[in-house]
N, C-alpha and C positions, 0 to 999 in steps of 0.2 A: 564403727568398730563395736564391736561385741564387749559389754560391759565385763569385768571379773572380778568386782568386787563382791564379798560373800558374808558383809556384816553389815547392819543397817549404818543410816548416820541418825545422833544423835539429834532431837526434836529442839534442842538447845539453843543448835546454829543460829536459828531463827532471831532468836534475841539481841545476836549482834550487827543485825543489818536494821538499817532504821523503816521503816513504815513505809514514805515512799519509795524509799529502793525494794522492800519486798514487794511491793502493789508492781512498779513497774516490772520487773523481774518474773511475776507469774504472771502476768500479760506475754513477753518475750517469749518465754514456756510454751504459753498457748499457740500463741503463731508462728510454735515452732523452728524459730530462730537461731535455737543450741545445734549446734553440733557436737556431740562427744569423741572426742577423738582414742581417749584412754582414762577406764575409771577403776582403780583397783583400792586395796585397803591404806594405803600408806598416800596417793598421789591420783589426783583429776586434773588433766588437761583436757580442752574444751576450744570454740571458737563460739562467739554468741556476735550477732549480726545489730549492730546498734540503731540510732537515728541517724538520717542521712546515709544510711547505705553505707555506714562505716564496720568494718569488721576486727572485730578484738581478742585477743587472744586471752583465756585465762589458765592459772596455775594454783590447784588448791592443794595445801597439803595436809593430811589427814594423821593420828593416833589413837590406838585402842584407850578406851575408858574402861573404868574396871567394871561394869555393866554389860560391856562385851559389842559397846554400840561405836561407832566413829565421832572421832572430834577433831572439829577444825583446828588446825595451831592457825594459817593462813589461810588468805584468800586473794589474791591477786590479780590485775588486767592490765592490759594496755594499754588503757583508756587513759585520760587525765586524772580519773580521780583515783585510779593506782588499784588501788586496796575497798573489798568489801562496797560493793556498788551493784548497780542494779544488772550489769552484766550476770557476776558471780553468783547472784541472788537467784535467777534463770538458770542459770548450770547445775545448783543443786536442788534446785525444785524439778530439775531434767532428769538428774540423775536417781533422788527418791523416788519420783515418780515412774521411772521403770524400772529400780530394781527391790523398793521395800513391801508394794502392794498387788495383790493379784487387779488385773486391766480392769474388771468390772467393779472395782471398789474405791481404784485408788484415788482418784476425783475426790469425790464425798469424803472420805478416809481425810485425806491429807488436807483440804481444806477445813476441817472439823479441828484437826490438829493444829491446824497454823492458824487459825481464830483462838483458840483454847490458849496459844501461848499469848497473843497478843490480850486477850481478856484479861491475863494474868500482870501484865504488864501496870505498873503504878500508871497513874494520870497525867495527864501532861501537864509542867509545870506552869507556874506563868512565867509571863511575857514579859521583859526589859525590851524597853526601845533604847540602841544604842544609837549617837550621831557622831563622834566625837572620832570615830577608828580612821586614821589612814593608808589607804592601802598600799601594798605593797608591791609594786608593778614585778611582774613576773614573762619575758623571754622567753619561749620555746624555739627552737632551732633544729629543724630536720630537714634531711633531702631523701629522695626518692627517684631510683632508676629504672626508666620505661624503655619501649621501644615504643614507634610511631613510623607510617609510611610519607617517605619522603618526595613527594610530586616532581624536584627539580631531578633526582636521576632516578626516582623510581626502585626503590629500594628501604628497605627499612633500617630505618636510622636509632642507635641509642644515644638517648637523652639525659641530662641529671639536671631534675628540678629543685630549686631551694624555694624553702619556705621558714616564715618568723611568725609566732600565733602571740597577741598581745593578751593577758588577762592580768585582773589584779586580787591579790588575798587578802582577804579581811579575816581576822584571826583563824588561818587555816580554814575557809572558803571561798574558793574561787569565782568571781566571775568577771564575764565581760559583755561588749555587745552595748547599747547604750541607750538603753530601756529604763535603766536604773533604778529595777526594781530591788526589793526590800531583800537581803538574804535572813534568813532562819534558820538560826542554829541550836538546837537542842543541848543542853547539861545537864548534870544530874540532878540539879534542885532548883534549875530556871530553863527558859528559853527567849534566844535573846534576836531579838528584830531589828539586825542593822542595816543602819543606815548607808548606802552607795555616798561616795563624794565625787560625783560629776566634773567638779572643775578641776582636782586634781588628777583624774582619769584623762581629761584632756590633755592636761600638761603635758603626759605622759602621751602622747598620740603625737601631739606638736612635735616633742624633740624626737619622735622615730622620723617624722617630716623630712625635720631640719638633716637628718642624718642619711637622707636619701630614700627612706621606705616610702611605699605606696602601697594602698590599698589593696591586696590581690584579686585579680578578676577574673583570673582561669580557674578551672578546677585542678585540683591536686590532690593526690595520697600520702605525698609529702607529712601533712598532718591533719588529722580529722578533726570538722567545727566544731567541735566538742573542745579542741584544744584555744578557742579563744578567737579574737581578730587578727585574719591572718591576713599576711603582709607579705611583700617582693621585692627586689630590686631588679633594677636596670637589664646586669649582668654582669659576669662573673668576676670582673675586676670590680664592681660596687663593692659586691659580696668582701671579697679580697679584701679589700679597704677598710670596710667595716669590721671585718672580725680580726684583725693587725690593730688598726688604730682609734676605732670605739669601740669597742668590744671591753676592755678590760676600764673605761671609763663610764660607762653603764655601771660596773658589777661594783667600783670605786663607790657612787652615786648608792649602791643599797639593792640596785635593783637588783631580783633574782634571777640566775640565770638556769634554764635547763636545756642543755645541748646532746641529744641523740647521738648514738656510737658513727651511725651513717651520716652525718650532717657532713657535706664536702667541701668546709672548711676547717677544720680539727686538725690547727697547725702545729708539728714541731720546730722548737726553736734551732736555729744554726748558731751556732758557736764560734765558728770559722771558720776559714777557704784554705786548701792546703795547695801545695804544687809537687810533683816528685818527677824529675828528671834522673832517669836512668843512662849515664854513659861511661863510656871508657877510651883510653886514648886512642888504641888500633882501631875502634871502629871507626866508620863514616857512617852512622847513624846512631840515634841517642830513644828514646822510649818516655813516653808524656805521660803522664797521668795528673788529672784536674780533680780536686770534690770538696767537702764539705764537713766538718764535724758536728753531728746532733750528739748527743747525751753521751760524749766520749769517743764515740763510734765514728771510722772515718769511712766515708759513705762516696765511691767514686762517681764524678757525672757526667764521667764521657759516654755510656752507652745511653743515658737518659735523656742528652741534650741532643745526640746525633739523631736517634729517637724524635724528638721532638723537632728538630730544622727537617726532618724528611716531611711531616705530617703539620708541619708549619714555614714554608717555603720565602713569607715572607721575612722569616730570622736571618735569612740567606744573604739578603739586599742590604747591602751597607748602609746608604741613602735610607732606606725606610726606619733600620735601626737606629739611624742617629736621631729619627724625631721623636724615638721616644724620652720620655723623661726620665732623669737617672730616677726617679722615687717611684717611680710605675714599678708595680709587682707584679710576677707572672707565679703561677700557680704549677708546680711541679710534684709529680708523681714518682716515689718512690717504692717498688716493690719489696717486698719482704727478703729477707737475707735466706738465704739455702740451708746455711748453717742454726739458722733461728732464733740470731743473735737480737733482733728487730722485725718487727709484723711491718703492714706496709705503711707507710708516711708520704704525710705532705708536707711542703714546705714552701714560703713564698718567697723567689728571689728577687731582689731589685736589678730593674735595667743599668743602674748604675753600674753594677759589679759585672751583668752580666754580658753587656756590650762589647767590652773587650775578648772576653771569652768564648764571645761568639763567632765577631770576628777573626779569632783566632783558630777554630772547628769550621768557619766556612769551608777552607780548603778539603776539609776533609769527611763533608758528612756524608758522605760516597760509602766509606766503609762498612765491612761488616758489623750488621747490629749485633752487639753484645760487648761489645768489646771493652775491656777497660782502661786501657792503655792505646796510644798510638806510638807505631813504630816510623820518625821520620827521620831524612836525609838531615845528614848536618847541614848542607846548605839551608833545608826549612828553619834555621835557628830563625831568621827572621820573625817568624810567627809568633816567637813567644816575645817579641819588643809590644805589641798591644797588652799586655799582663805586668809590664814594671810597674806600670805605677799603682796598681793595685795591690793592697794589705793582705799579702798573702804568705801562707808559711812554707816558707823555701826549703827542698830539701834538696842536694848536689845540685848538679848543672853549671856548677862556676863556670866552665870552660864554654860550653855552648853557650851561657848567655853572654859571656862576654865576648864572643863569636858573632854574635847575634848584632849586639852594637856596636861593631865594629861592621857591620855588613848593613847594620841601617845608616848609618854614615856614612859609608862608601863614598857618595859625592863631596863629602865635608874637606876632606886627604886633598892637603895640593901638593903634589908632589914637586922638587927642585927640576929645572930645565937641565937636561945635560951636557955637561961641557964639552964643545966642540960642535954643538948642533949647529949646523950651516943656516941657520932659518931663524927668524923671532916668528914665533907660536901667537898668532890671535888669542885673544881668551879663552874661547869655547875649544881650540886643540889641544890647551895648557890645561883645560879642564877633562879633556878627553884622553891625555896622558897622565895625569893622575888617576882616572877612574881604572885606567889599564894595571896602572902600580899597585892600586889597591887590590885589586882581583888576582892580582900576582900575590900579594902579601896574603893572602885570604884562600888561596891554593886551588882559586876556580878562576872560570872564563865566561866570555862573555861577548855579545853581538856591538859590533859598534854600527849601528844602523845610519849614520849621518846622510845626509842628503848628496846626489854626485856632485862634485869639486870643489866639498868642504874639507878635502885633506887628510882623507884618513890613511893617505898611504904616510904622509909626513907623520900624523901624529904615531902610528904602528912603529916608525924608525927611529923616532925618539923613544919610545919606548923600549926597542931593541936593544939602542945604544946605552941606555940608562939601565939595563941588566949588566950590558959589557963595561961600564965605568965601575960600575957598585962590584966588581967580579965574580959576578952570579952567573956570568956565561961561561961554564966549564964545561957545553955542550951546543951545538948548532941550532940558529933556529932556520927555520923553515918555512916559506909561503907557499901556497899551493894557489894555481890563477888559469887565467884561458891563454893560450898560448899568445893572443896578443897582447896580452900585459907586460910580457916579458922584457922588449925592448923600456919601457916604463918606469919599470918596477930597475933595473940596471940603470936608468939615466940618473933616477929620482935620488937613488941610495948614493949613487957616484956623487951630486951632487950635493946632498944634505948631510948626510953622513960618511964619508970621505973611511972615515977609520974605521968600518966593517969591510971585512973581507968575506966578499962574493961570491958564489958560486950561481952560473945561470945553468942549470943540470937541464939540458934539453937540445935536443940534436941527436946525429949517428956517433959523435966523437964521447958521450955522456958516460958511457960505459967505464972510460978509464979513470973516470975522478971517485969510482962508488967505495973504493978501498980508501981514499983520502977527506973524505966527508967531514970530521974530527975536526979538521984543519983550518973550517972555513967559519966564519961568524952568524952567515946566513946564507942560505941554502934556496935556489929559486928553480921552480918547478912545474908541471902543469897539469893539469886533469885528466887531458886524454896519455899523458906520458905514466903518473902515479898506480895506475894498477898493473902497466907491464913491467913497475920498478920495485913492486911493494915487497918483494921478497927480498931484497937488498936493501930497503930503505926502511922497512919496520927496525931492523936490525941494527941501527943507528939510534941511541937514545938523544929526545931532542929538550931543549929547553923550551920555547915557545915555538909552537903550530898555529898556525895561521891559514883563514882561508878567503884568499882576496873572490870577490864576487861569487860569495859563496853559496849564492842561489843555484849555485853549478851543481850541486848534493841536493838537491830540493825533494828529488828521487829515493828516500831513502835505501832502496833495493837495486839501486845505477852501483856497477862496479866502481865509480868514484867515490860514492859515498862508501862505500865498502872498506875499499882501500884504507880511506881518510880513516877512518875508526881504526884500524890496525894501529896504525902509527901512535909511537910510546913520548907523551911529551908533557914534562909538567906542566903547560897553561898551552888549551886552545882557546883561539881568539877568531871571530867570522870578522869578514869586513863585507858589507854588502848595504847598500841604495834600497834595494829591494830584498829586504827578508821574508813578504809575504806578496806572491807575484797573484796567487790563482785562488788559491785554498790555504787553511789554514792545517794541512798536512805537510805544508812545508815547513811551515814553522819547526812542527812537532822534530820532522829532518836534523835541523840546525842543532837542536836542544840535544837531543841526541848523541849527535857527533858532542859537545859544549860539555853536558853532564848526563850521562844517561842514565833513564829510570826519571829524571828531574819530572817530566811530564808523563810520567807511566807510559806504560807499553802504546802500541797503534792500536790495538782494538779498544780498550779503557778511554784514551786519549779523542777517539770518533764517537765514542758513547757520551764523554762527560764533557764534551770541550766543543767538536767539531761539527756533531748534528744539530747540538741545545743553541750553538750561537749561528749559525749556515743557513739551519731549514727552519728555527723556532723565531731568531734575534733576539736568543735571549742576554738578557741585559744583566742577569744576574750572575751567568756564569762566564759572561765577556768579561764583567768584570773580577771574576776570579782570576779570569786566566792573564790578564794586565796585572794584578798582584803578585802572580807565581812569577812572572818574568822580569818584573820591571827590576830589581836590583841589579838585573844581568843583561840589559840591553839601554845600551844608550843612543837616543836617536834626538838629529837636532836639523832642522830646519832650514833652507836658505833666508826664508823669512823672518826667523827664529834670531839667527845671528849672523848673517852678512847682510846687515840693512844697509852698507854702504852700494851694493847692487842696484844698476838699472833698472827701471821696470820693463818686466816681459809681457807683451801683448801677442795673448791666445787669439786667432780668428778662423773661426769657417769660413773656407770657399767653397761656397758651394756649387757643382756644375751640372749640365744637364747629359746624360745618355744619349747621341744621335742615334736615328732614326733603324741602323743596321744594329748597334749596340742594344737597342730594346727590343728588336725583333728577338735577338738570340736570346739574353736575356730570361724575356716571357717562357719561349719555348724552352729552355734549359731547366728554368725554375718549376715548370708543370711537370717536366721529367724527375726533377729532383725531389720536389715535394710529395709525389708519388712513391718512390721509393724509401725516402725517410719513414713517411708516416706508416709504410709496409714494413719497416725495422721496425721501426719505436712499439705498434703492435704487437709482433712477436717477441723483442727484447725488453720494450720499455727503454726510456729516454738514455738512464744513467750506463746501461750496455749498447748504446746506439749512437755514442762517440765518434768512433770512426764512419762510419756513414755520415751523419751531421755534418763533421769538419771538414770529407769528403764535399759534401755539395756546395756548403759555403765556400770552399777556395775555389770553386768551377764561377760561382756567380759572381765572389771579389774579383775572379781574373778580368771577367767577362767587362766588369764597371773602369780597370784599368785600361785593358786593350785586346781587341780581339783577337789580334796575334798570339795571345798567351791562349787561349784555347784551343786544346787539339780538335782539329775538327770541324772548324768555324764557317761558315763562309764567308769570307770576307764581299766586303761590297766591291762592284765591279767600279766604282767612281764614290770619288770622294774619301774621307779620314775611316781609320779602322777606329779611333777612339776620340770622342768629344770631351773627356779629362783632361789626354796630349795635349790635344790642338787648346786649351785650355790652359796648359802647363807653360808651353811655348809664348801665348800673348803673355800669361804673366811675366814670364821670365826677362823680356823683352821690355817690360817698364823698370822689373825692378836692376836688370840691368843701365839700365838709361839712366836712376838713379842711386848708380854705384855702390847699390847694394852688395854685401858679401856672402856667399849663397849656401847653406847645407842640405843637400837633397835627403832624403831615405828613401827606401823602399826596401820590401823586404821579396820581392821578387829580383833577382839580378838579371833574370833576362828583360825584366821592364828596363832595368837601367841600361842594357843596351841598346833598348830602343828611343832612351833622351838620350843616348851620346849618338847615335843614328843622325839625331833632330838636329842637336848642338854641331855634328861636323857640317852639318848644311848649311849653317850659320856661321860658321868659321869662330866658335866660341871654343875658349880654349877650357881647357878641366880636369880635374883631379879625379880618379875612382879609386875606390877601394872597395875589397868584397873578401869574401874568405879563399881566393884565389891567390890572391896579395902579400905575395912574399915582402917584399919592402919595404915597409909600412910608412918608414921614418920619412923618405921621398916626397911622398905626396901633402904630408903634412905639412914639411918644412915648406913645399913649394906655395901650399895655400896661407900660410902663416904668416909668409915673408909678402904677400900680397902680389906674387906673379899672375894669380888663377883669380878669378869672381866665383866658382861656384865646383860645390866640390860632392860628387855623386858618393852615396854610400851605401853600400847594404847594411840594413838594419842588425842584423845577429851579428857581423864582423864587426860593425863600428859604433854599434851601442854603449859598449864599454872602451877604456882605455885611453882616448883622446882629449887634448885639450888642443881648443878651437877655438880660441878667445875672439880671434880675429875677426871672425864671423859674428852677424848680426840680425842675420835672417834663417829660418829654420823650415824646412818644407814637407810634409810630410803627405807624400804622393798616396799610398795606400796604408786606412787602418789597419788597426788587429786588434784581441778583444782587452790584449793586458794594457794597461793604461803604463802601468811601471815598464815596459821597453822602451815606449815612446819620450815616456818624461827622462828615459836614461841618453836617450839620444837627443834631445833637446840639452840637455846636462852639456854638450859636449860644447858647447858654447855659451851657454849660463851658467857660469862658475867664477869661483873665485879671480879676478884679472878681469872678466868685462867688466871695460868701462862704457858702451854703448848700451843703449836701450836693443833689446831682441825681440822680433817679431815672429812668431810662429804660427805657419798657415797649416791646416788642414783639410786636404781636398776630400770632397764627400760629394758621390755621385748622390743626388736627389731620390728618393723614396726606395733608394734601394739596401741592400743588404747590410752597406757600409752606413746610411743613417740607422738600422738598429742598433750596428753593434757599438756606439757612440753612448747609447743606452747602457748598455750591459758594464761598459768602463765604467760609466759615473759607479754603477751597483759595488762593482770590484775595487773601486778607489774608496766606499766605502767600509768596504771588509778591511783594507789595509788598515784604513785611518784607525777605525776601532779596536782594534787590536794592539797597534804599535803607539798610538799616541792617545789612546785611552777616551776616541769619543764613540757616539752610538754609533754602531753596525749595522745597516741594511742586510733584509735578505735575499741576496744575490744570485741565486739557486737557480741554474737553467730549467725554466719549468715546460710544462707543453705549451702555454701562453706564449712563451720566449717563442720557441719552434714556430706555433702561427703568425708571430708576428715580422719572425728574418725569410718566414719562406712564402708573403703575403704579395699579393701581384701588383704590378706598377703602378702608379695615380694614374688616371689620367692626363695627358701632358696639355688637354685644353683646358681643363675643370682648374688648373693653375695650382697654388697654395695660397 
C-alpha cells in the first residue's frame, strides 16, 4: 500500500527501543520482512515476519510535535513481548526509510542518524548479578482454526487446535526453554543479570504433567515459539476438564494467566436449567421448551441439542448414554442472539443433567432445525417423566406432568374385579384389566398384544362390565372381528358375563336392529360386514371400540380399516396375537386407528422408523420406536405367564420329492426363475411382488402335490406326491397311538385330497374351511373325542378356536409369516391343555419350502424387536433371497 504519510517521524523514537531490538529490527528491514499495510500521520499498521516463520501484526500510533515531526505515543505487536520490540523497530525503520529520504541517500542518511543518537546515549551501567528472584509461571492459552484434507472421505475437513505455551517472568522478563541462560535487564542507573531458577521451572512443568499436559509435537499457529514451551492435551474433553476444574487453581496458586479472545474454551457460567410447558385444557397438545440461564439471560437448547444429536448420533443410543458419567462435560456452542442481547458462547454441560434431556429430545431430533420449542401430543406427557428429577425451574405444565405420571404408572393401577364376572382372572388378565381401566381413565387406547389363548377376549368383558357396574356405559360398546369369531365372542360373553346385553349385528335380518343399537351393551360385528354398515353405524356414538384380531386393518388403505376410523368412540382398544405379521407398516395401521398422528403420517413414519430398522437394523431407532409405544401395548407371553402349560415340541419332517415331483419341479423352476429375474430387471425386486409370489406358490403347490398344478403331468404309475404318501404313514403311527390330530393347510383343495386318503382308510374327520357354515359342529364333535383328526384351513381356522383336546399339530405346507402358523398351533396350546403338544412341520428337502423356514426365523425377528423390545434382524427380501428360493435341486445322490 502506498504510504500517505507527509511529515517526517521524529529521530527520537529511537531512544525508546533498546539496542538489541533496534540491531535486530534493521536486520528485519534489510531482508525486507515488513510489509506496510497503512502509514499515515496519526496511525502505522504493518505485518513484520519474525523467527520461525511466525508473522505479527503491528499498530503504531503517532502525534504531531511542535517541530512539525511525528511522535510515537505507542508501539504495539502481537508477539509476546507486546509493546516496543524488534518487530516494531523494522516497521519504522520501514517506514523512514521510504518515506523521509531520497533512495540514493537514505542508507547512509539514516544509519548516520541512528549511530548519532545511540552515541548520544549515556554508558551502560553496571552489572548486579541477581540469584534470589522467583519466577513467576505465566499460561498462554490459544486456539487456532485450519482446514486440512481428509483421506478417509476425501474432502477438506475444518479443524480447531488448542494450545498452552509455558514461560516464566522474572521481574517483567520473560523466558523459557531450559538452557537457563542469564537474562539482562537494563535500568536507568544499573543493569542487572538474573539469575534463571531451574528447579522451580521444573516444578512448574511437573504439575502441567500431573494435569494432563504433554509436551506438543505437531506444529501449530495456534501460538508462536516465541510464546514459550508449548504444550497439548489429549482432547477436547482434557481441555474441558482443565479449564472447568484446574484452570481457576493455577490462577489461585499465583500463576499468571493469559487467555486469547479465540481460545475454544472461554466458558460462560450457567446459572440454571429452566422448563416451560405451554398448555391449555381444550387442547390435545401442549408446547416444551428446555434451556438454560447465563448472566440472567434465558438461552433455549432445544434447537442446539437437536442440532447436536443429528451430527452426533451416538447421543441418540440410550445404552451408550448411560455409560457416560454424570460429571463428564460436553462442550456446547451457542450462537449469538439476533437481537444482540449476547455475542456467541460456550458453555460446558454435565451428562449428569444432560442424560435425561437427551433422552427426552431422542424422540424427536427429526425436527426442524431451529426450533425452540416442540409442539407434542398429550399422550408424549410421557417424555417429560425422565426430567423429574432434575433441579429445574418449572414453569406451568401441572396437568400434563401429572398426566405424565399417571401414564408412567399405568401398570401400577390394579383395578377391582367386577362383580358378577363368571370367571376368577389369572394374575396377568387381572393385570390386563387394570391396564384397560387405566387407559380408560387416561382417555386413550391401546393394543393388548397377549399371546393366543391367554384370554383376551375374558379380560376385554371384564373390562366392558366394569364400565357397565361403575355406570359409565350410557353408550354401546362394540367389537369388530372375522366373521368366525362371532359364534365365540356370543358363547364367551353369555357365559362370563351373563348381564350385558348382546347384539350379534351380522346376517340378512341385521338391518332391523340399526334404529335400536342404544339399547344394547355391546354390539358384535364384522369386517367384511362394517364398511357396507358404516353409514348407519358412525352414527351411533360408542363408548369402547374394539378390534378382535385386528391385524384384519393391517392395510391401512382396506375399506375396513377405513371404516374402523370413522366410528366415534371414547376408547379404542385392538386385540391381536399378531400386531406385527410382515412389516412394520402394520404396526404404524393399529396406532393410527388407537391414536392418530401418535406415529406421524406414512411417509415420516417409513423414513424415521421403517427403513432405519428393515433395511439398516438399526438399533437406535428400534429402540425409539419400543419407547413411543410401550405405554400402549401390552404383550405377555405363554412362557411369560402360564408356566403351568405343557411343553410343546417343534419338529421337522422332513420328506423327499419323488422322482415325477422333481421332474416338474426343475422344469417349472427354470421357467419361473426366468421370468422373475426378466421382472426384477425391469422393476426391481420391491415392484416384482406379484410375479415372485406368483412362482413361489407354482413350486409350494408343486412340493405338496401335483394335482394342484394346473397343467402337470401326472405320472402314469405310482403317487402324484412323496409328502402325501408321507403324510398317510405318519398319520398311521400317530393314529395307532391315539394321538389327537390338527391338520392345516392353507390350500383347501390339498385338504381334499387327505380326506380322498382318509375315506380310503375309513378314518373318520372333521373339516373346516371358509366354506363352513357351522362351525360349532365340528368342533364340538372333535372336542368330545368322537373324531382323531381334524382338517383345517389355515386362514378359516387360524383364529377363533379352542382345541384343547388336541395334542398333535401338523402343518402340511409353509408360508412365509411365522405368526399364522404359531396362531394355528395356538389353537391347541392354550390355556386348558393339559397334555404335552407336538408340532410337526412337513418340509419338502432343498426345496422352496426349506428357504422360506429362513425367511420366518428373519420375520419372527422383526416382530420380537419391536414388540418385546429385543434386537431386530434385517429381514428385507433381498436379491440374495431371490437366488436362493428359485436355486435348483441338490442332488438326490450327493445326499445332505
Amino acid at each position: 500500500m502506498t504510504p500517505s504519510m507527509t511529515k517526517p517521524l521524529a529521530p527520537s523514537w529511537v531512544s525508546r527501543f533498546k539496542e538489541q531490538s533496534l540491531e535486530r529490527g534493521r536486520r528485519y528491514a534489510m531482508e525486507n520482512r515488513v510489509r506496510i499495510v497503512q502509514a499515515g500521520d496519526s496511525t502505522i499498521t504493518a505485518s513484520c515476519e519474525g523467527s520461525g516463520g511466525n508473522v505479527y501484526r503491528q499498530t503504531i500510533h503517532l502525534r504531531e510535535s511542535a517541530k512539525g515531526t511525528l511522535l510515537i505515543v505507542d508501539a504495539n505487536c502481537t508477539c509476546p513481548v507486546r509493546t516496543h520490540c524488534k518487530h516494531t523497530a523494522a516497521v519504522l525503520l520501514k517506514v523512514q526509510e521510504t518515506l523521509a529520504y531520497p533512495a540514493a541517500e537514505k542508507d547512509a542518511e539514516l544509519l548516520e542518524k541512528l549511530q548519532a543518537v545511540l552515541d548520544a546515549r549515556p554508558p551502560a551501567p553496571p552489572q548486579q548479578v541477581v540469584d534470589d528472584v522467583l519466577p513467576v509461571p505465566r499460561l498462554w492459552l490459544a486456539s487456532v482454526e485450519f482446514s486440512a484434507f481428509e483421506p478417509r472421505n476425501g474432502r477438506m475437513q475444518r479443524y480447531i487446535q488448542h494450545r498452552a505455551a509455558l514461560s516464566f517472568n522474572y521481574l517483567g522478563e520473560y523466558a523459557s526453554g531450559q538452557k537457563n541462560a542469564d537474562i539482562i535487564q537494563r535500568q536507568e542507573h544499573q543493569s542487572l543479570r538474573i539469575k534463571r531458577q531451574p528447579e522451580a521451572e521444573k516444578a512448574c512443568r511437573e504439575q502441567l504433567r500431573l494435569l494432563g499436559f504433554k509436551i506438543a509435537t505437531r506444529q501449530s499457529k495456534a501460538l508462536p515459539e516465541s510464546a514459550g514451551e508449548l504444550y497439548e492435551m489429549v482432547n477436547d474433553s482434557a481441555w474441558l476438564n482443565f479449564t472447568l476444574n484446574e484452570l481457576p487453581g493455577l490462577r489461585n496458586l499465583g500463576w499468571e494467566l493469559q487467555i486469547d479472545e479465540d481460545f475454544g474454551f472461554d466458558l460462560s457460567t450457567v446459572d440454571d436449567w429452566y422448563a416451560t410447558v405451554d398448555e391449555a385444557p381444550e387442547r390435545d397438545w401442549f408446547d416444551l421448551e428446555l434451556g438454560i440461564i447465563v448472566n440472567g439471560e434465558r438461552l433455549s437448547l432445544l434447537p442446539i441439542l437437536l442440532n447436536l444429536m443429528r451430527s452426533h448420533t451416538e447421543l441418540l443410543n440410550p445404552e451408550r448414554l448411560a455409560r457416560r458419567r454424570d460429571d463428564e462435560l460436553i462442550l456446547v456452542n451457542i450462537p449469538a442472539s439476533p437481537n444482540g442481547s449476547h455475542g456467541p458462547l460456550q458453555v460446558a454441560l454435565p451428562y449428569g443433567r444432560l442424560k435425561p434431556v437427551l433422552v427426552t429430545l431422542g424422540e424427536f431430533y427429526l425436527e426442524e432445525p431451529g426450533t425452540t420449542t416442540l409442539r407434542l401430543s398429550s399422550a408424549d406427557a410421557t417424555r417429560l417423566n425422565p426430567l423429574d428429577g432434575l433441579p429445574l425451574l418449572w414453569e406451568g405444565g401441572e396437568q400434563i406432568r401429572s398426566f405424565a405420571e399417571r401414564l408412567r404408572d399405568i401398570r401400577e393401577f390394579s383395578a377391582s374385579i367386577p362383580e358378577g364376572l363368571n370367571a376368577t382372572l389369572r394374575p396377568y388378565q387381572h393385570e390386563g384389566l387394570s391396564w384397560m381401566q387405566s387407559l380408560r381413565q387416561l382417555e386413550v387406547g391401546g393394543i393388548l398384544a397377549d399371546d393366543m389363548g391367554l384370554g383376551k377376549t375374558l379380560q376385554t368383558l371384564a373390562h366392558i362390565l366394569s364400565e357397565k357396574n361403575a355406570g359409565r356405559l350410557d353408550r354401546p360398546c362394540m367389537v369388530v372381528m372375522p366373521t368366525s369369531l362371532i359364534p365365540n365372542w356370543v358363547d364367551e360373553a353369555a357365559h362370563f358375563t351373563p348381564q350385558l346385553k348382546v347384539l350379534a349385528l351380522y346376517g340378512a335380518a341385521r338391518k332391523k336392529h340399526f334404529e335400536q343399537l342404544q339399547d344394547y351393551d355391546l354390539i358384535l360385528t364384522t369386517y367384511a360386514l362394517l364398511p357396507k354398515d358404516i353409514e348407519k353405524l358412525k352414527l351411533q356414538p360408542l363408548h369402547v371400540l374394539v378390534l378382535d384380531e385386528a391385524q384384519y386393518i393391517k392395510n391401512p388403505g382396506s375399506k375396513a380399516a377405513h371404516a374402523a376410523r370413522e366410528l366415534n368412540a371414547r376408547q379404542r382398544l385392538c386385540l391381536s396375537g399378531t400386531p406385527l405379521e410382515n412389516h412394520l407398516g402394520e404396526l404404524w395401521s393399529l396406532f393410527h386407528f388407537l391414536l392418530p398422528g401418535w406415529l406421524g403420517d406414512i411417509k415420516g413414519f417409513n423414513r424415521d422408523y421403517r427403513v432405519p430398522i428393515e433395511k439398516r437394523a438399526s438399533e437406535v431407532r428400534l429402540q425409539h420406536l419400543n419407547g413411543r409405544i410401550k405405554p400402549f401395548l401390552l404383550r405377555r407371553t405363554k412362557e411369560q405367564v402360564a408356566t403351568e402349560l405343557p411343553p410343546k415340541t417343534e419338529i421337522i419332517h422332513w420328506v423327499e420329492l419323488n422322482e415325477a415331483q422333481r421332474d416338474v419341479y426343475e422344469t417349472m423352476r427354470l421357467a419361473m426363475d426366468k421370468k422373475v429375474r426378466d421382472e426384477i430387471t425391469r422393476k426391481g425386486v420391491a415392484r416384482s411382488q406379484i410375479i415372485i409370489l406368483e412362482a413361489l406358490l407354482k413350486l409350494r403347490q408343486v412340493c405338496c402335490d401335483l394335482r394342484l398344478v394346473n397343467g402337470a403331468t401326472l405320472p402314469a404309475r405310482g403317487s402324484a406326491s412323496g409328502k402325501l404318501d408321507s403324510l398317510m404313514e405318519m398319520l398311521d403311527e400317530l393314529f395307532a397311538e391315539g394321538r389327537r390330530i390338527l391338520l392345516f393347510s392353507q390350500f383347501t383343495s390339498m385338504l381334499a385330497l387327505i380326506e380322498a386318503e382318509l375315506h380310503k382308510r375309513n378314518v373318520a374327520y372333521a373339516l373346516l374351511t371358509g366354506q363352513t357354515r357351522d362351525r360349532r359342529t365340528p368342533v364340538k364333535d372333535f372336542q368330545s373325542g368322537k373324531l382323531q383328526i381334524f382338517l383345517i384351513s389355515l386362514k378359516a381356522g387360524g383364529v377363533g378356536l379352542n382345541l384343547t383336546e388336541a395334542d398333535t399339530v401338523i402343518h402340511y405346507d409353509p408360508w412365509w409369516n411365522p405368526a399364522a402358523e404359531n396362531q394355528a398351533t395356538d389353537r391347541a396350546y392354550r390355556i386348558g391343555q393339559e397334555k404335552p403338544v407336538f408340532v410337526y412341520k412337513m418340509i419338502a428337502r432343498g426345496t422352496v419350502e426349506e428357504k422360506i423356514q429362513h425367511l420366518q426365523r428373519e420375520k419372527s425377528d422383526l416382530a420380537a424387536g419391536v414388540l418385546d423390545g429385543r434386537q431386530a434382524g434385517d429381514w428385507q427380501l433381498q436379491n440374495e433371497d431371490i437366488e436362493a428360493l428359485f436355486a435348483p435341486l441338490p442332488d438326490k445322490k450327493a445326499g445332505r
